[in-house]
C-alpha positions in Angstrom: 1.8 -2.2 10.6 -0.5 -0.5 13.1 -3.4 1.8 12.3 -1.8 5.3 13.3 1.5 4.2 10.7 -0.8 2.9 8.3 -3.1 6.3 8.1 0.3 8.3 7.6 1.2 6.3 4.8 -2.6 6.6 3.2 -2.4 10.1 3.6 0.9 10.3 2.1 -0.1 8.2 -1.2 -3.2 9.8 -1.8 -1.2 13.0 -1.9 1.5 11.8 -4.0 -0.8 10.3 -6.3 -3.1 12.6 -5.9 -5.9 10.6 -5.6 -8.2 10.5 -2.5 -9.8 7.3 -3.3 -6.7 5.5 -2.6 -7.1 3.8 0.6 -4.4 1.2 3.1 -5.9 -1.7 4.6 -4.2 -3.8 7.0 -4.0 -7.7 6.2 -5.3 -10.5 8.6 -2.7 -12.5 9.3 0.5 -10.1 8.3 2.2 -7.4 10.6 4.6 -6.6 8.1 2.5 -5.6 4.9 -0.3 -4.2 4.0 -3.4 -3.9 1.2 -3.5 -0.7 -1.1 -6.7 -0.4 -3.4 -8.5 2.7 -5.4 -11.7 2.0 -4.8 -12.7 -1.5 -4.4 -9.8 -2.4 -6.9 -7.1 -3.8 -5.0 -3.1 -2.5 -7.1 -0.8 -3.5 -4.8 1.1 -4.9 -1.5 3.2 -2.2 1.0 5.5 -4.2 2.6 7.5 -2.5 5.9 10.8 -3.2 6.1 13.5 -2.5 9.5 17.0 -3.0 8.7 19.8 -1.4 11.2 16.9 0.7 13.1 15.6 2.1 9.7 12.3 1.8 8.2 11.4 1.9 5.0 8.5 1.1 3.0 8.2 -1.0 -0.4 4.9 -0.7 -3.3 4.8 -4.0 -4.7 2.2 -3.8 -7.5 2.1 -6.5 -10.2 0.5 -5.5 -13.7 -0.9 -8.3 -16.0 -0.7 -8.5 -19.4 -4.4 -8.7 -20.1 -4.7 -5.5 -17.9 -3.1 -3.9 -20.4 -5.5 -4.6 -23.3 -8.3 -2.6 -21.6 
């Protein structure tokens, strides 16, 4: 993922979610995902995926049980 697709997708989360401290950050060694946080928490993986010339984009966020008890 480059910086100019990356910065569409930011700006398309933080609208969705409606949340402007959401923020995409690309991964060292990975061209096909990348780092979502709110704030300095990090919530998830976006993972590109190009099957039969389309792209698509998955969330991948994992939520632990003692997350919950917050």
């Amino acid at each position: 993922m480059d910086k100019q697709e990356i910065a569409k997708l930011q700006g398309y989360l933080r609208k969705k979610f409606n949340n402007p401290t959401l923020r995409i950050e690309a991964r060292p060694r990975k061209k096909d995902s990348a780092e979502v946080f709110i704030g300095d928490e990090f919530i998830a993986v976006l993972f590109r995926d190009e099957e039969d010339g389309e792209i698509s984009w998955n969330l991948q966020m994992a939520i632990l049980e003692m997350d919950l008890e917050d």
